[in-house]
C-alpha positions in Angstrom: -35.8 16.6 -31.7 -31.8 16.2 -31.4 -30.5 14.9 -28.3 -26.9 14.3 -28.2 -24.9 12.0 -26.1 -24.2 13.1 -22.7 -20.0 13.4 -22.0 -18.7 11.1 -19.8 -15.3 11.9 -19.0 -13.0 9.8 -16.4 -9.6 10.6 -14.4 -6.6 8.3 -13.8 -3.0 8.6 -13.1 -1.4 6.8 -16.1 2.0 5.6 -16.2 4.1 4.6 -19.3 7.7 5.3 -20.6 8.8 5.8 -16.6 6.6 9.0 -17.0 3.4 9.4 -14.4 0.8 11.9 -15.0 -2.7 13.0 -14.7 -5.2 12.0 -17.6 -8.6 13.3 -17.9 -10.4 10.9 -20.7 -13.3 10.2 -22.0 -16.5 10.2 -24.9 -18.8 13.3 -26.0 -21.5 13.8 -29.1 -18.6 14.1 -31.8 -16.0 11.0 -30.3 -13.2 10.9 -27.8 -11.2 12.9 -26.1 -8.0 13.0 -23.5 -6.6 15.7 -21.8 -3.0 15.5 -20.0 -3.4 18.2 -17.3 0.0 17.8 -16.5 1.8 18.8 -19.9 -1.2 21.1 -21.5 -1.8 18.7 -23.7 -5.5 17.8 -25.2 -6.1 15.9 -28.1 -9.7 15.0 -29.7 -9.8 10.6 -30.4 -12.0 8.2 -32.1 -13.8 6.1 -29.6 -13.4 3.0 -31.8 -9.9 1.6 -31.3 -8.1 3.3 -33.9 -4.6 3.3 -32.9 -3.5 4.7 -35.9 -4.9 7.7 -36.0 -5.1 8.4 -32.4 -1.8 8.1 -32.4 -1.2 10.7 -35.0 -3.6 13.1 -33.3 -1.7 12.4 -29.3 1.6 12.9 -31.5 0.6 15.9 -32.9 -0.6 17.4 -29.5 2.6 16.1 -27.8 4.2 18.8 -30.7 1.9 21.6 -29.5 2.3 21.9 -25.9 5.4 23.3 -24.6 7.1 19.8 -23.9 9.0 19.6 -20.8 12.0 18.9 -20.8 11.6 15.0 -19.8 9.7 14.3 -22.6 11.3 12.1 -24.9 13.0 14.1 -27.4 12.7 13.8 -31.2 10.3 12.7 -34.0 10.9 8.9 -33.0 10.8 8.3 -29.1 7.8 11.3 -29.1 5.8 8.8 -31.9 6.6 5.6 -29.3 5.1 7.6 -26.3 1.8 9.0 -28.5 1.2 5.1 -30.0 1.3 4.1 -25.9 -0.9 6.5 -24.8 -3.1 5.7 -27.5 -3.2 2.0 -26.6 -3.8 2.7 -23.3 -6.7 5.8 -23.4 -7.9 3.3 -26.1 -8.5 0.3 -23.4 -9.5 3.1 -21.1 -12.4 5.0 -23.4 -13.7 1.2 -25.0 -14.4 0.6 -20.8 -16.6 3.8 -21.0 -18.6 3.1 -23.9 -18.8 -0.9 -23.0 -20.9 0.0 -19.6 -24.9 0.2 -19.3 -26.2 3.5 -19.7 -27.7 4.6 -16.4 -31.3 5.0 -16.6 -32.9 7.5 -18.1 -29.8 8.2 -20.9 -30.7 5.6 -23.1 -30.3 6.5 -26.9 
């Protein structure tokens, strides 16, 4: 029989670059995830610390959505805002996964 992780997803306002917003973050069966209900943005993460490639993939969803205007502009100051957020929903999702299971959702 398969049983796949359950999703745990969280919500926080985060704050970085003088920018607030809503985050919706978390882990499911395939990794990590974060969703920025403010800007339409939703990227799919590693849930180990990879800043790297988190980066890249918050980066690359930054470049899909239809950026507001007060979103940094250009390749450069978009890259410094993705490698943030990815620190940060990095910290945030390694909270997640650090915490007991409640009962009954043991692996």
């Amino acid at each position: 029989m398969n049983f796949r992780k359950p999703l745990i997803a969280n919500e926080k306002i985060i704050s970085c670059h003088g920018l607030s917003f809503d985050c919706i973050y978390g882990t499911h069966t395939g990794g990590g995830f974060v969703a920025i209900t403010d800007w339409g943005v939703v990227a799919e993460l590693t849930v180990y610390n990879d800043i790297h490639y988190n980066t890249g993939k918050i980066s690359e969803a930054l470049e899909r959505s239809n950026s507001p205007d007060w979103l940094p502009s250009g390749k450069k100051a978009l890259n410094a805002l993705a490698r943030d957020l990815a620190l940060i929903i990095g910290e945030l999702i390694s909270n997640i996964t650090a915490r007991p299971k409640p009962t009954g959702q043991e692996e």
